[in-house]
N, CA, C and O atoms as CSV, one atom per row, in Angstrom:
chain,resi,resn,atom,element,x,y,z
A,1,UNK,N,N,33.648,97.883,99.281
A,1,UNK,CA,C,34.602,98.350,100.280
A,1,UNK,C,C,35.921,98.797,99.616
A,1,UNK,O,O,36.346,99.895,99.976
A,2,UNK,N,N,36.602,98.136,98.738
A,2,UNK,CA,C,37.688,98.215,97.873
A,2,UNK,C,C,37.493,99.848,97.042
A,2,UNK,O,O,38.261,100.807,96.972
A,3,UNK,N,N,36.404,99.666,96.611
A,3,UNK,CA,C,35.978,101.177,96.014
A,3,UNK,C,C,35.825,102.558,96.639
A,3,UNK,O,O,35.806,103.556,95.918
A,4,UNK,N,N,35.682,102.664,98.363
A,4,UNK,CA,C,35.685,103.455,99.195
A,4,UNK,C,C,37.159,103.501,99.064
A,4,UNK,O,O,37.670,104.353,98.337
A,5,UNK,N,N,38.050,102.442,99.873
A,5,UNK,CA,C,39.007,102.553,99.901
A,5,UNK,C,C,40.391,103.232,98.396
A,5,UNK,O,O,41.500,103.765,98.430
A,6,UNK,N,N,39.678,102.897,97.582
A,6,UNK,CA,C,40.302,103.648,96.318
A,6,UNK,C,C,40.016,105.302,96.039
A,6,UNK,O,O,40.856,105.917,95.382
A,7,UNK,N,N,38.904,105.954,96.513
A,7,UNK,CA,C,38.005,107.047,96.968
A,7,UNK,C,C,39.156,107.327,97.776
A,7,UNK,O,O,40.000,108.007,97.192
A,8,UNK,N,N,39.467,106.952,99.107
A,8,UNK,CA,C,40.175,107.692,100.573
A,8,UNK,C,C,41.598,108.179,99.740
A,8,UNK,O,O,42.286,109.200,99.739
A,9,UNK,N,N,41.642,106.673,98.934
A,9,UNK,CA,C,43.519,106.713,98.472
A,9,UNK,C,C,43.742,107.662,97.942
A,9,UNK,O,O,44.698,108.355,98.288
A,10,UNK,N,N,42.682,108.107,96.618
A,10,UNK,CA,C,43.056,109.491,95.722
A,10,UNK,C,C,42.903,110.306,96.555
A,10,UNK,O,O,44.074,110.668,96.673
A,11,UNK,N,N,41.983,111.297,97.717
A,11,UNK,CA,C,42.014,112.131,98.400
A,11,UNK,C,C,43.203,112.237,99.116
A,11,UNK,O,O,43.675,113.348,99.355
A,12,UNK,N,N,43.765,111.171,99.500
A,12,UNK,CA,C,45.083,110.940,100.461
A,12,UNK,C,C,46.239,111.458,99.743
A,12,UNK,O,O,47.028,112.145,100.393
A,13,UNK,N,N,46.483,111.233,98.446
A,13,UNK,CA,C,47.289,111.193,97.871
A,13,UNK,C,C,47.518,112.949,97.279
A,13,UNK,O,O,48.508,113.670,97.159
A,14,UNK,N,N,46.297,113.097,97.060
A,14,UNK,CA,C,46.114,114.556,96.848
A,14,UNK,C,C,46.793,115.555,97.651
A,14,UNK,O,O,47.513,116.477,97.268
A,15,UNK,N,N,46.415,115.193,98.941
A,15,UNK,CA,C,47.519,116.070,100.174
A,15,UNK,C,C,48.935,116.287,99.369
A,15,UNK,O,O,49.435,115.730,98.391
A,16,UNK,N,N,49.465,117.652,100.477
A,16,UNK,CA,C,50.679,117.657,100.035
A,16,UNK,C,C,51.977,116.889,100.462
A,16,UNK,O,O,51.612,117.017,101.630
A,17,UNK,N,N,52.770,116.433,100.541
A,17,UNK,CA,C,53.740,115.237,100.745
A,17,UNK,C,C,54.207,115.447,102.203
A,17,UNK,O,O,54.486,114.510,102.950
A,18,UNK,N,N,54.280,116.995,102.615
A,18,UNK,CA,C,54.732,116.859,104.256
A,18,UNK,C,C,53.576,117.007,104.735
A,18,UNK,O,O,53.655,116.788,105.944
A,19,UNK,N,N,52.241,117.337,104.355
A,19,UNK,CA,C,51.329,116.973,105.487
A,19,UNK,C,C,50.938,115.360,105.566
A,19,UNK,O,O,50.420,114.955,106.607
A,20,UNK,N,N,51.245,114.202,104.197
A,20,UNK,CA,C,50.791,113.345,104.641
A,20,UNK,C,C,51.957,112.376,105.522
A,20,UNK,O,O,51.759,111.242,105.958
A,21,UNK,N,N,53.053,113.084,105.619
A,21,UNK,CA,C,54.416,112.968,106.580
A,21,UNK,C,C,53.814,113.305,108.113
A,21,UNK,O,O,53.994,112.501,109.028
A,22,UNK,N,N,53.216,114.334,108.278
A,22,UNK,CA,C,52.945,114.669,109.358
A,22,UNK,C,C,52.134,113.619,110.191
A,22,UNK,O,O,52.528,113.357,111.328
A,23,UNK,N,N,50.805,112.885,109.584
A,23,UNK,CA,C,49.917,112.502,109.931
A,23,UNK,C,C,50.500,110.923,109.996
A,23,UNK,O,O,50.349,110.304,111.049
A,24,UNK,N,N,51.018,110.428,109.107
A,24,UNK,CA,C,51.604,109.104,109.174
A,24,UNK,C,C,52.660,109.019,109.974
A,24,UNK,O,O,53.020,107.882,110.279
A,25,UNK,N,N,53.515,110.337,110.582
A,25,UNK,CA,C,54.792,110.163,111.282
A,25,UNK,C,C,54.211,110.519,112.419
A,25,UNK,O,O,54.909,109.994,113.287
A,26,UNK,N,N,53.351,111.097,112.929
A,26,UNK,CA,C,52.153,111.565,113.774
A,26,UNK,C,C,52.271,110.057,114.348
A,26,UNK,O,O,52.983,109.564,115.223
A,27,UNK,N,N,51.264,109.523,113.482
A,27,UNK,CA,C,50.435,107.440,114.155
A,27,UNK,C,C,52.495,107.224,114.236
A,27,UNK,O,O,52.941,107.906,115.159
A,28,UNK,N,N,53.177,106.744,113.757
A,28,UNK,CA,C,54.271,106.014,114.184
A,28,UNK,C,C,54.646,106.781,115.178
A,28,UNK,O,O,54.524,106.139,116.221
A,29,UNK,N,N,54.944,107.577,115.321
A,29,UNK,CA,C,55.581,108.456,116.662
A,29,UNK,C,C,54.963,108.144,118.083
A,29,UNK,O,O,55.599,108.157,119.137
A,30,UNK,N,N,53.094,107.748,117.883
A,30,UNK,CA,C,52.481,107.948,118.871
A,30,UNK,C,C,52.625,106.331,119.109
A,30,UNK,O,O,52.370,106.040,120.277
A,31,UNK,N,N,52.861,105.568,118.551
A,31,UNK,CA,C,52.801,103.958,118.099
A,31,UNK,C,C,54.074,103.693,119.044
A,31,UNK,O,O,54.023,102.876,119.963
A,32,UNK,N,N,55.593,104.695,118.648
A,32,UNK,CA,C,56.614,104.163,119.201
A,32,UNK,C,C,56.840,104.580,120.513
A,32,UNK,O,O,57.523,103.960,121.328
A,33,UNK,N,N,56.233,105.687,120.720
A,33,UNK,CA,C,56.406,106.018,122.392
A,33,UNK,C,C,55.667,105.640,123.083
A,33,UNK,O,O,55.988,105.796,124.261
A,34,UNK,N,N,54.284,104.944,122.832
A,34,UNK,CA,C,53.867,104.218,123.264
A,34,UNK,C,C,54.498,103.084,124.129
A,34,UNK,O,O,54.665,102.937,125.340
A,35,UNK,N,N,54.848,102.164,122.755
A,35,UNK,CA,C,55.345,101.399,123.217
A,35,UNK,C,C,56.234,101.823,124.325
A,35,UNK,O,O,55.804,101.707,125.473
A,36,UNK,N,N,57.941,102.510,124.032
A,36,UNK,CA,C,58.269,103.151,124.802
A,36,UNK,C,C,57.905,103.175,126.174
A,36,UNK,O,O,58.642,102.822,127.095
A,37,UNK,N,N,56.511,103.690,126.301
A,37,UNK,CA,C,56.478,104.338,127.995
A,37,UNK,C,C,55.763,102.830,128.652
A,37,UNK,O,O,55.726,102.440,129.819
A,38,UNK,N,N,55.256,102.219,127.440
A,38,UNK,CA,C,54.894,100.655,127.992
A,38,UNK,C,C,55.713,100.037,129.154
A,38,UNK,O,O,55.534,99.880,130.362
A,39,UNK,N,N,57.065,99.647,127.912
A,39,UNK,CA,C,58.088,99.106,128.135
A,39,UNK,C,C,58.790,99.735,129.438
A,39,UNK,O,O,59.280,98.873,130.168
A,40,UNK,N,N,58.962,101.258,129.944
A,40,UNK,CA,C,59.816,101.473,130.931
A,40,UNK,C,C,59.073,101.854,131.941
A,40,UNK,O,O,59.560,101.737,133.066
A,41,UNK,N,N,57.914,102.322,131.812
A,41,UNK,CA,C,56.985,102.930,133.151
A,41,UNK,C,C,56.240,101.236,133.498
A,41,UNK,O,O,56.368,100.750,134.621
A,42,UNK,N,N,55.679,100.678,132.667
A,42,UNK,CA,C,54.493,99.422,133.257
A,42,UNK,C,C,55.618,98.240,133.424
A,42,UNK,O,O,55.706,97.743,134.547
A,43,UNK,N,N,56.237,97.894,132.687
A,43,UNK,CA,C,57.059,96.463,132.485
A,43,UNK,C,C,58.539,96.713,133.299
A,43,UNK,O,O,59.312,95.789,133.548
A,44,UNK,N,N,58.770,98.047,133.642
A,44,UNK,CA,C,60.670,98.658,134.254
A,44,UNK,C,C,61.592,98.480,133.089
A,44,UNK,O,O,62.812,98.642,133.100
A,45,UNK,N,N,61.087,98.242,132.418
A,45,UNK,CA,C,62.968,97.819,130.901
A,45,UNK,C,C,63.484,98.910,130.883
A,45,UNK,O,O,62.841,99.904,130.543
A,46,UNK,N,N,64.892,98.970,131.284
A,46,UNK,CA,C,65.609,99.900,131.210
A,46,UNK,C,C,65.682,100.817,130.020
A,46,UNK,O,O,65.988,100.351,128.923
A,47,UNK,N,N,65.423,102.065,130.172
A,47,UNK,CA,C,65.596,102.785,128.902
A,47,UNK,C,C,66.410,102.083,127.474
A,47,UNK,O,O,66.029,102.048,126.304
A,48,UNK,N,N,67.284,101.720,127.918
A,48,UNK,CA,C,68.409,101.305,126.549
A,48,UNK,C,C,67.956,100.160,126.303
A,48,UNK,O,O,68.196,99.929,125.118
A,49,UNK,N,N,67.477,99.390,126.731
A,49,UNK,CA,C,66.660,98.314,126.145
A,49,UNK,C,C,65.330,98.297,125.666
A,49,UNK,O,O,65.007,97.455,124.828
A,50,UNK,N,N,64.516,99.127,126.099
A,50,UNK,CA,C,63.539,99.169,126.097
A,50,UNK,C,C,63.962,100.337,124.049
A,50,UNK,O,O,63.341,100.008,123.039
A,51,UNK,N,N,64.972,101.449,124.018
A,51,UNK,CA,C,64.612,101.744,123.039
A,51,UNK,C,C,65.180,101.450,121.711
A,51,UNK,O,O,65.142,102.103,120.668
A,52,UNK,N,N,65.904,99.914,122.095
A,52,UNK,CA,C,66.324,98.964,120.869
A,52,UNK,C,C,65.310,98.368,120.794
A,52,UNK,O,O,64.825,98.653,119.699
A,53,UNK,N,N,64.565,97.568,121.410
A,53,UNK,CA,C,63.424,97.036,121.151
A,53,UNK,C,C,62.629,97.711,120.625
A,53,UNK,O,O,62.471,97.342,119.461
A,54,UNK,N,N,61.599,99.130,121.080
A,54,UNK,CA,C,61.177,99.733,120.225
A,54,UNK,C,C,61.433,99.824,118.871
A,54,UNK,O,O,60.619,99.294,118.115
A,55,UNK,N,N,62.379,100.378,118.416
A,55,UNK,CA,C,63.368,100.897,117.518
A,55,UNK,C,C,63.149,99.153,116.204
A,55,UNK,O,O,62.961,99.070,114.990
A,56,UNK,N,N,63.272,98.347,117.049
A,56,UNK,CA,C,63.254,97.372,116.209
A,56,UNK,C,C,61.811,96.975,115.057
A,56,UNK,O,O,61.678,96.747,113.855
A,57,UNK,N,N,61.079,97.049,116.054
A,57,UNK,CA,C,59.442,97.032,116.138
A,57,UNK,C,C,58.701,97.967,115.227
A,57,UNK,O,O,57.995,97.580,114.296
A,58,UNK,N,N,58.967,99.598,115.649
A,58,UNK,CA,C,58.586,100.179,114.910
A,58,UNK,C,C,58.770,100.493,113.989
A,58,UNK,O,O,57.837,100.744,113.226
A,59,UNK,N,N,60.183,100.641,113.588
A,59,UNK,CA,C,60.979,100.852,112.017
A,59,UNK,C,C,60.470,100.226,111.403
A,59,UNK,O,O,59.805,100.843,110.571
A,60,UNK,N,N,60.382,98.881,111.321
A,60,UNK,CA,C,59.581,98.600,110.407
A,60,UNK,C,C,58.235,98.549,109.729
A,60,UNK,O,O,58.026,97.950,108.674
A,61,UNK,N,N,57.083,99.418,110.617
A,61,UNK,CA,C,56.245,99.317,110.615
A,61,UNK,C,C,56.114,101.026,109.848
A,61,UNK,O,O,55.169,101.355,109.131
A,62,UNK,N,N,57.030,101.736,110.129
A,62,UNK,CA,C,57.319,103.033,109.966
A,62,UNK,C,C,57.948,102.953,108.480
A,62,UNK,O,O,57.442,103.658,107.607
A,63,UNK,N,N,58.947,102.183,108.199
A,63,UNK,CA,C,59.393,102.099,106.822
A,63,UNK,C,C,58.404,102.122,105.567
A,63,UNK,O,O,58.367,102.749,104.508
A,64,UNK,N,N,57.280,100.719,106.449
A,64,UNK,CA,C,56.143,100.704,105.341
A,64,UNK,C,C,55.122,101.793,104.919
A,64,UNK,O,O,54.626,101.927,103.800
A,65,UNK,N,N,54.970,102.313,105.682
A,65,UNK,CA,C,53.891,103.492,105.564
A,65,UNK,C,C,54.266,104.436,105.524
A,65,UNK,O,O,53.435,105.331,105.372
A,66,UNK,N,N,55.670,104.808,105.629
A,66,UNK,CA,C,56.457,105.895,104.965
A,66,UNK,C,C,56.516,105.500,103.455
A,66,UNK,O,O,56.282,106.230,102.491
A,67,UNK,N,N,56.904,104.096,103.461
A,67,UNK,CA,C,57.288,104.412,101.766
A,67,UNK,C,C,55.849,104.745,100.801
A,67,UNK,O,O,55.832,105.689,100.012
A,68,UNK,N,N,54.844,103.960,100.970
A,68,UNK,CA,C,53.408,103.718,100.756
A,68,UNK,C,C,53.376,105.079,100.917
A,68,UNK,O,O,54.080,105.833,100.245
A,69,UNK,N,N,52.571,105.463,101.801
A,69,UNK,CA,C,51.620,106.684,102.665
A,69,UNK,C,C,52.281,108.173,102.568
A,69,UNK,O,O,51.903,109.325,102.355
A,70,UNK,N,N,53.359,107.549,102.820
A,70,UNK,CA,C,54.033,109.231,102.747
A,70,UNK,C,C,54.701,109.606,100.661
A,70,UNK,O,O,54.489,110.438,99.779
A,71,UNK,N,N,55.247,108.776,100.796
A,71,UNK,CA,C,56.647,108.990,99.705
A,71,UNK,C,C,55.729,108.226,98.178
A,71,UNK,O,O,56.219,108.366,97.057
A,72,UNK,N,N,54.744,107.654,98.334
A,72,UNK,CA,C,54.032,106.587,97.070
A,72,UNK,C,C,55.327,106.121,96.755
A,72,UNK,O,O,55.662,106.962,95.921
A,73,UNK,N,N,55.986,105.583,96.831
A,73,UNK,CA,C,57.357,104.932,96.100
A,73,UNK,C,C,56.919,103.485,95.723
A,73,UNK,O,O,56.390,102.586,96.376
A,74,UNK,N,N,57.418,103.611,94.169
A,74,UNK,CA,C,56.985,101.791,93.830
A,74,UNK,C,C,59.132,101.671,93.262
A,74,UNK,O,O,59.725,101.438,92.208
A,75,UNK,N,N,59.527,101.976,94.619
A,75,UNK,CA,C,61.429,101.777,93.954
A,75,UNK,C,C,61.462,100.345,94.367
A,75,UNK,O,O,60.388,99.924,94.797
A,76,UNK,N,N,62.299,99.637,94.337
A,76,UNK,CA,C,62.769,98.341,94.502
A,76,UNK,C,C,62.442,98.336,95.983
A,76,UNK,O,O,63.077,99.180,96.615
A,77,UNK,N,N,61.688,97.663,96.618
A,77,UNK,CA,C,61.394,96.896,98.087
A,77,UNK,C,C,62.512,96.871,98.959
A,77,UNK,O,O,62.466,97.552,99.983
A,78,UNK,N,N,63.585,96.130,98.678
A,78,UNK,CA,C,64.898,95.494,99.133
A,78,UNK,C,C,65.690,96.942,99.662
A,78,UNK,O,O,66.115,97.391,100.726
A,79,UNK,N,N,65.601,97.397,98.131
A,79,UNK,CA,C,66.717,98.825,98.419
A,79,UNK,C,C,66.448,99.687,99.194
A,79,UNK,O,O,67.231,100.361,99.864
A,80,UNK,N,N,65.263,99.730,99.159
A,80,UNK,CA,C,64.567,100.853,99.913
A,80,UNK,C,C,64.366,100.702,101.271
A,80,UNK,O,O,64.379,101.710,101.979
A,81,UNK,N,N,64.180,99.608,101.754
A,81,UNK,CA,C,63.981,98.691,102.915
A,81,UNK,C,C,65.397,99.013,103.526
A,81,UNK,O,O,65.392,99.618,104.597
A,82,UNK,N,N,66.723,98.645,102.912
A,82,UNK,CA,C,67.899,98.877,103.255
A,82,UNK,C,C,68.137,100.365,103.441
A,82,UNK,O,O,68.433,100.833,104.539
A,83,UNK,N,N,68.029,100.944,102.572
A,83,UNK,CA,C,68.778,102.537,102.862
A,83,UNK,C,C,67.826,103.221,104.135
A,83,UNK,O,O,68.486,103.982,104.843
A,84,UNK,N,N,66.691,103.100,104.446
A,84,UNK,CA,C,65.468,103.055,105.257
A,84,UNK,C,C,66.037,102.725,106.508
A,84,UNK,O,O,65.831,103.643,107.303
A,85,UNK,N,N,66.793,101.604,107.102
A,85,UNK,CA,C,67.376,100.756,108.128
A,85,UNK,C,C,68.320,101.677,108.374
A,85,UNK,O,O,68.384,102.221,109.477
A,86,UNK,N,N,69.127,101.948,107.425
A,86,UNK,CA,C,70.612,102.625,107.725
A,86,UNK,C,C,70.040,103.967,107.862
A,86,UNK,O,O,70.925,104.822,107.837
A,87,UNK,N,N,69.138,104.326,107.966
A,87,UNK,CA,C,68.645,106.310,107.922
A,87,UNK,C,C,68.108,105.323,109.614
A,87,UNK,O,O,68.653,105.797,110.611
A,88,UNK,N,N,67.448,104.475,109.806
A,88,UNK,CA,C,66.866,104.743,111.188
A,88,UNK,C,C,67.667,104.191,112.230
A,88,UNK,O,O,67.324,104.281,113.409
A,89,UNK,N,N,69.394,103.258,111.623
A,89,UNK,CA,C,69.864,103.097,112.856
A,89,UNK,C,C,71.216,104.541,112.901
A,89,UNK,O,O,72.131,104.547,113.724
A,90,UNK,N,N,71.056,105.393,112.062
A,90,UNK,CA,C,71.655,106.528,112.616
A,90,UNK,C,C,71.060,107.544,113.271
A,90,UNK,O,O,71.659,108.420,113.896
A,91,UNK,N,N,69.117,107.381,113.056
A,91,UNK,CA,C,68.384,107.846,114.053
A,91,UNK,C,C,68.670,107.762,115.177
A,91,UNK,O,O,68.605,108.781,115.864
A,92,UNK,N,N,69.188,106.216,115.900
A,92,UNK,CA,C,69.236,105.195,116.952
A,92,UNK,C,C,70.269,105.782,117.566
A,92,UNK,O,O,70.172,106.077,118.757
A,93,UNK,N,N,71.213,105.997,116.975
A,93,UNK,CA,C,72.677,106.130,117.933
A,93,UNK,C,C,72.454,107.584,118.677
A,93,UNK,O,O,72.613,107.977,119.833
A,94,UNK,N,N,71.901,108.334,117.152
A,94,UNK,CA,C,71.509,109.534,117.777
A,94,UNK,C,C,70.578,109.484,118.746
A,94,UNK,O,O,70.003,110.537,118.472
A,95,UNK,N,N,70.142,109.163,119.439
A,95,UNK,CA,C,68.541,108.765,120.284
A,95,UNK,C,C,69.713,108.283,121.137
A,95,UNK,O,O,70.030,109.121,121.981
A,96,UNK,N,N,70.459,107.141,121.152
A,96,UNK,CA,C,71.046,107.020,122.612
A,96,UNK,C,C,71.839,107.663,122.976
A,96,UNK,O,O,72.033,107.545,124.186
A,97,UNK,N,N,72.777,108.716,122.211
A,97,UNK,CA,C,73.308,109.975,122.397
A,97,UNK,C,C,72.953,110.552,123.254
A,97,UNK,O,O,73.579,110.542,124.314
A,98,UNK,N,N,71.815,111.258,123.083
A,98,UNK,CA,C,71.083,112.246,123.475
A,98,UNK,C,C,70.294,111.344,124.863
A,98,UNK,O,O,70.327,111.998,125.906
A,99,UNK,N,N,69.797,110.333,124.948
A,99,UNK,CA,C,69.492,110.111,125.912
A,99,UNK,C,C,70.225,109.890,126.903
A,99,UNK,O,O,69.725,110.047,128.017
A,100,UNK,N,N,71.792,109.411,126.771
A,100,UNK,CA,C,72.519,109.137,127.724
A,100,UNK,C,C,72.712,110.844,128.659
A,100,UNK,O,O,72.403,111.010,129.838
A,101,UNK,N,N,73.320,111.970,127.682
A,101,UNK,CA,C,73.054,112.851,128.106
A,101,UNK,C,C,71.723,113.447,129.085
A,101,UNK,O,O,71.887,113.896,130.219
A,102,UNK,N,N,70.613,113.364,128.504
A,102,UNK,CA,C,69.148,113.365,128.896
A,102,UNK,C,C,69.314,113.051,130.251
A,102,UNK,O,O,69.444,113.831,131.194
A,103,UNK,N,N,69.295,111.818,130.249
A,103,UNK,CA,C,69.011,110.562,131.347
A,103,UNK,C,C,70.411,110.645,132.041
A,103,UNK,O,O,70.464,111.551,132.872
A,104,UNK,N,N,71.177,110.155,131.944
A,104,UNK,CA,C,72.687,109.694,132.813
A,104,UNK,C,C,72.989,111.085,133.189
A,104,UNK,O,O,72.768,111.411,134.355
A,105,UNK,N,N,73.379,111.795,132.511
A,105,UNK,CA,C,74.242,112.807,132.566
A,105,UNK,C,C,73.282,114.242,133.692
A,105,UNK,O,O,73.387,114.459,134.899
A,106,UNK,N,N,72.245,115.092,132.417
A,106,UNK,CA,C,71.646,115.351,132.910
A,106,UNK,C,C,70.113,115.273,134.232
A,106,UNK,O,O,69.433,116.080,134.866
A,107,UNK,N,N,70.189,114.129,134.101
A,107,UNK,CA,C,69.015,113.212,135.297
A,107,UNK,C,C,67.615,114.041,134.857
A,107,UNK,O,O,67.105,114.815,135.667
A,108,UNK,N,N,67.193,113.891,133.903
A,108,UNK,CA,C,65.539,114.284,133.431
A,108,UNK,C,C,65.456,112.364,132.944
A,108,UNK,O,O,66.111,111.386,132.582
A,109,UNK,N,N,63.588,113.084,133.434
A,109,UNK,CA,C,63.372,111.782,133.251
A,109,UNK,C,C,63.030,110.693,132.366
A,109,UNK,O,O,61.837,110.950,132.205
A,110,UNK,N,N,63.230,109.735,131.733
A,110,UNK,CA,C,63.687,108.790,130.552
A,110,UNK,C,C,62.282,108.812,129.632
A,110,UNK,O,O,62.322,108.308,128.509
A,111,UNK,N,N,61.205,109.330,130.069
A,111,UNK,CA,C,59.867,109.343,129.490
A,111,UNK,C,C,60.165,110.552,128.352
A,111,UNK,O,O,60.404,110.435,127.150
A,112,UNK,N,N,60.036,112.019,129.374
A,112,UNK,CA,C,60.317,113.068,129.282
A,112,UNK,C,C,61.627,113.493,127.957
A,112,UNK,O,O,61.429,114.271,127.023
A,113,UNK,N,N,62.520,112.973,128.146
A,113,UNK,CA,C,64.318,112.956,127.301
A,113,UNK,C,C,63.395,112.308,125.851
A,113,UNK,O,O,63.115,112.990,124.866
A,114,UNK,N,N,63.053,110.910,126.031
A,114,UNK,CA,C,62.421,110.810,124.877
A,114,UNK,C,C,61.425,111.355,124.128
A,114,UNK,O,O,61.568,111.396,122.906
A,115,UNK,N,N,60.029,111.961,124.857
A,115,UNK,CA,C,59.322,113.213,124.042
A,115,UNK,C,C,60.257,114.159,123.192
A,115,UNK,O,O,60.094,114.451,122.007
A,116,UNK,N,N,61.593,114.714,124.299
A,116,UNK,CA,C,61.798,115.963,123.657
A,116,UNK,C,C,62.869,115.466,122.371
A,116,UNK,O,O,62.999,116.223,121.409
A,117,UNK,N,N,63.458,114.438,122.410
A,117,UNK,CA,C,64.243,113.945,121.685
A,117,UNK,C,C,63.062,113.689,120.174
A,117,UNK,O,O,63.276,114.102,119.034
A,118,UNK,N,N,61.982,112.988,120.597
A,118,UNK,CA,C,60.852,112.866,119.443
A,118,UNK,C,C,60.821,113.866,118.487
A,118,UNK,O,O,61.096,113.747,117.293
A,119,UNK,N,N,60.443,114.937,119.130
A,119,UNK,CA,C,59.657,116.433,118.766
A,119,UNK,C,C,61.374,116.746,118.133
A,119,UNK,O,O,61.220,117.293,117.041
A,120,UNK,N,N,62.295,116.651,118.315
A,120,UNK,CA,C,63.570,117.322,117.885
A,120,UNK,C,C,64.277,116.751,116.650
A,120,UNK,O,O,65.024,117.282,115.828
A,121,UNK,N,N,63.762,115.384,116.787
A,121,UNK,CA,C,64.273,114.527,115.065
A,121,UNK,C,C,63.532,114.582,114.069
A,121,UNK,O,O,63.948,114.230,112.965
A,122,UNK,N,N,62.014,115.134,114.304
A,122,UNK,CA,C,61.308,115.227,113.194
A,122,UNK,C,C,61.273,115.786,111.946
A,122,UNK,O,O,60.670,115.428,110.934
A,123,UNK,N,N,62.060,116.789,112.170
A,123,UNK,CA,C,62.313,117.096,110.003
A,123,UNK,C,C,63.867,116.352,109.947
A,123,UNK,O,O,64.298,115.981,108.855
A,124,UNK,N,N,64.526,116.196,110.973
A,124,UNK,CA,C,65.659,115.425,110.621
A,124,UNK,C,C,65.051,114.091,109.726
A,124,UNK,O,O,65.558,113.724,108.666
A,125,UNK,N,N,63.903,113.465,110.344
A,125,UNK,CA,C,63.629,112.148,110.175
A,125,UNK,C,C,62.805,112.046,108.486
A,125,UNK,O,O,63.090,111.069,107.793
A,126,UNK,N,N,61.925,112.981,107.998
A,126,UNK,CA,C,61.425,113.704,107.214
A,126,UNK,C,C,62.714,113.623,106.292
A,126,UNK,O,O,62.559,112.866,105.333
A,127,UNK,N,N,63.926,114.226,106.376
A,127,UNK,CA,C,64.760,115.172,105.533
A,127,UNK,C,C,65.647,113.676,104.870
A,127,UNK,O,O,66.049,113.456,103.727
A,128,UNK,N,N,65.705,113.044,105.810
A,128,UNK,CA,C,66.670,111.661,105.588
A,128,UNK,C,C,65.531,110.637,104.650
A,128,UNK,O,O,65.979,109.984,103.707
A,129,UNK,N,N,64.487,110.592,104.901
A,129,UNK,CA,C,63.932,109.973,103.969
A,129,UNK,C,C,63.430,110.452,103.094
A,129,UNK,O,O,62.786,109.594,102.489
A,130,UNK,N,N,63.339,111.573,102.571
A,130,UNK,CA,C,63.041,112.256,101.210
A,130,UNK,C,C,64.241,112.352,100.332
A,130,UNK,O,O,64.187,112.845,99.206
A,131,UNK,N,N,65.366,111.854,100.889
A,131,UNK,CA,C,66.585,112.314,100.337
A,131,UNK,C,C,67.469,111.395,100.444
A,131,UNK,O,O,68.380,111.475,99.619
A,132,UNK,N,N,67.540,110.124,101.541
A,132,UNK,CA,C,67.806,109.189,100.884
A,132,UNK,C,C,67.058,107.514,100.993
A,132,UNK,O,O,67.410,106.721,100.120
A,133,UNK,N,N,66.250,107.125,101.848
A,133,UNK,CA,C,65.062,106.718,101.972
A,133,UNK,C,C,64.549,106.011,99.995
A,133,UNK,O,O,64.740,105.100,99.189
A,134,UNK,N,N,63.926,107.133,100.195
A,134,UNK,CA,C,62.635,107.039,99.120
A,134,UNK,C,C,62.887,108.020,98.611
A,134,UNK,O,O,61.960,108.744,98.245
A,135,UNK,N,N,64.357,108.438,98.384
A,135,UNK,CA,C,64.439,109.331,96.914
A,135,UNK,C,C,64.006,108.892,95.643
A,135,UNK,O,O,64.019,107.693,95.365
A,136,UNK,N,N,63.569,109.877,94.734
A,136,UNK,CA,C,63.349,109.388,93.355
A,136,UNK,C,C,64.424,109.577,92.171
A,136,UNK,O,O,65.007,110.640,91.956
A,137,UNK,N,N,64.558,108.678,91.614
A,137,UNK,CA,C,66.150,109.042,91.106
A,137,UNK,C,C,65.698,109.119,89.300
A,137,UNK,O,O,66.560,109.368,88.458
């Protein structure tokens, strides 16, 4: 099994670096709005709670398989982990930015504000971790 799995890794790795961005930011994206529409359509959590909680949850799950999957980075754990946090809670502010607008301001609906907000950070989200993330120095 270990030997398949070493097989997938070199093919994986082979890709080029933003398609295996695409496909790994693809599963987290679909992972966090998930949750997301969990949290505010089935359970009611108010948008702003519902997308700190997310936010909490998935980053980290997103950090790992960005650094791994996307970036191969063997940089220091810690550091990377840190500069990683600080790239996704300026994601965050930006996300409640835009949603307050979205949602409060403009009145679209909190599902909806977050798709388009998704689809709109994505090479932002890409650009911040190739550059400072899991830069190679």
């Amino acid at each position: 099994m270990l030997s398949l799995y070493k097989r997938l890794e070199n093919i994986w790795f082979r890709l080029p670096q933003k398609l295996r961005f695409l496909f790994v930011g693809g599963f987290n994206t679909v992972f966090s709005y998930s949750l997301f529409v969990i949290m505010v359509a089935l359970l009611a959590t108010p948008y702003k709670i519902a997308l700190i909680i997310c936010y909490i949850i998935s980053t980290n799950i997103s950090i790992f398989t960005m650094r791994y999957y996307v970036f191969h980075s063997h940089g220091k754990l810690w550091h990377e982990y840190s500069k990683s946090w600080v790239v996704y809670l300026s994601i965050l502010i930006i996300n409640y930015i835009f949603m307050y607008i979205a949602v409060d301001v403009c009145k679209i609906n909190e599902l909806i504000a977050q798709a388009i907000y998704t689809i709109l950070i994505t090479v932002f989200t890409y650009l911040m971790h190739k550059y400072i993330s899991f830069a190679q120095r």
